[in-house]
C-alpha positions as CSV (number, residue, x, y, z in Angstrom):
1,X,7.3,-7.4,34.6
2,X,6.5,-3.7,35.3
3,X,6.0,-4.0,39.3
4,X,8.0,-7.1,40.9
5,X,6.4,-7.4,44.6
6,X,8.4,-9.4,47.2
7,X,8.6,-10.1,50.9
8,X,5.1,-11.7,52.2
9,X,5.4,-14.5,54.3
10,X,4.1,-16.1,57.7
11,X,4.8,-14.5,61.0
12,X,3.1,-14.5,64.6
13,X,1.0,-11.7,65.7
14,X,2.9,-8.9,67.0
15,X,5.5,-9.3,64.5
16,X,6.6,-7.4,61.7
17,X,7.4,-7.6,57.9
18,X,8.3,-5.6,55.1
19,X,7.1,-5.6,52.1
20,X,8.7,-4.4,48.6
21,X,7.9,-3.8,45.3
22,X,10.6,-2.8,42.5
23,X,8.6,-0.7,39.8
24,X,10.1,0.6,36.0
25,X,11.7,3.9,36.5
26,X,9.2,4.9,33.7
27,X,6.1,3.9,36.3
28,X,7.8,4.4,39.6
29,X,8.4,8.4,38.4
30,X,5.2,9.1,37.0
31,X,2.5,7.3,40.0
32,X,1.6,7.1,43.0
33,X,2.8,4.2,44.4
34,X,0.6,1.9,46.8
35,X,-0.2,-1.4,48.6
36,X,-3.4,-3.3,48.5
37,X,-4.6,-6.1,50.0
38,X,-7.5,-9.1,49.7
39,X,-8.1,-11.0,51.9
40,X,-10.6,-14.6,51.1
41,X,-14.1,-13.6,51.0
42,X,-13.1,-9.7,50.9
43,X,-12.6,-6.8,48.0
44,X,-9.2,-5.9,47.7
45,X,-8.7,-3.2,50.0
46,X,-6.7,-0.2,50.2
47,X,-3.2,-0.8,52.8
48,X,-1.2,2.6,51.8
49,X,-0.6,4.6,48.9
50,X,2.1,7.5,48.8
51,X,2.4,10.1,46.0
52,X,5.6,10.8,44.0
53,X,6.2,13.7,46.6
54,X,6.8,11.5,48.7
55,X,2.9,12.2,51.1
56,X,1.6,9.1,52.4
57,X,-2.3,7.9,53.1
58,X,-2.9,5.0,55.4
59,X,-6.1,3.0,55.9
60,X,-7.6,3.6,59.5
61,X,-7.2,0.0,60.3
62,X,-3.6,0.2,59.7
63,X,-2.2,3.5,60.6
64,X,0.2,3.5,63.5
65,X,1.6,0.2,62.7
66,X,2.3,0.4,58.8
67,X,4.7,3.2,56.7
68,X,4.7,3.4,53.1
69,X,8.2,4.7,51.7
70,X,9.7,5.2,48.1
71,X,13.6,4.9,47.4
72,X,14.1,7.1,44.3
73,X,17.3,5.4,43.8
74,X,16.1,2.1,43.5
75,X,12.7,3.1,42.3
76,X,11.5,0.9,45.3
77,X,8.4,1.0,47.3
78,X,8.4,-0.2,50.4
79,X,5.6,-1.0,53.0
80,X,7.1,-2.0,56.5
81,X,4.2,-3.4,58.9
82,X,4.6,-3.8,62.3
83,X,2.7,-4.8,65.5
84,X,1.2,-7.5,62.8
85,X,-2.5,-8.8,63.8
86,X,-4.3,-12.1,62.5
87,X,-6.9,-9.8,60.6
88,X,-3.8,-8.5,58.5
89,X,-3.5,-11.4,56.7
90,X,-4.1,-11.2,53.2
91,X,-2.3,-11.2,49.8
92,X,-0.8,-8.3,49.5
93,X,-1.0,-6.3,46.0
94,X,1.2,-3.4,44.9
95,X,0.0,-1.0,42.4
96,X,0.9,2.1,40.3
97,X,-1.8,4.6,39.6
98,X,-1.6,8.2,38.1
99,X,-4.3,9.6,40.0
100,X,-6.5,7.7,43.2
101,X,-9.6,7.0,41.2
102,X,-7.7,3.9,39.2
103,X,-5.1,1.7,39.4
104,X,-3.2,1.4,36.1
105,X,-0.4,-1.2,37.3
106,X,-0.9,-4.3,39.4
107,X,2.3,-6.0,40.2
108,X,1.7,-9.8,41.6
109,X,0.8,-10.6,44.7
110,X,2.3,-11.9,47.8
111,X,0.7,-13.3,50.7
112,X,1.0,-12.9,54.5
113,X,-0.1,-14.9,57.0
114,X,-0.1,-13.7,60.5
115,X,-0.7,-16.5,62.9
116,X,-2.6,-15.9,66.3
């Protein structure tokens, strides 16, 4: 398993999470590193992606209540998501890519329910 994605679950609206994703030091070096999300009846959207400098992009719907972070010594990525809303909920989706135009990694996904 290349990118091992943990921490979903079910929490009330207002509420936070975090999210993590444990990559090969191989991948985690070499991509940007990044969250997706689907939700049912949706394309898999873009939650947060952050380059291996370290510079983070956000999706409007989820800046100001989301940060994206990578732990070089554990070759983690993180997403931690506050102020949670019902329309967050989704499965969650992390992802390696060398440049933005493609994704070259998926890891699993995990799912988060945010309950109104």
């Amino acid at each position: 398993v290349q990118l091992q994605a943990c921490g979903g679950g079910l929490v009330q609206a207002g509420g936070s999470l975090r999210l993590s994703c444990a990559a090969s030091g191989s991948i985690f070096s070499r991509n940007i590193m990044g969250w997706y999300r689907q939700a049912p009846g949706k394309e898999r959207e873009l939650v947060a992606r952050i380059t291996t400098s370290g510079s983070p992009t956000y999706a409007d719907s989820v800046k100001g209540r989301f940060t994206i972070s990578r732990d070089i010594a554990t070759n983690t990525v993180n997403l931690q998501m506050n102020s949670l809303k019902s329309e967050d909920t989704a499965v969650y989706y992390c992802a390696a890519q060398f440049w933005v135009g493609k994704v070259d990694y998926w890891g699993q996904g995990t799912q988060v329910t945010v309950s109104s």
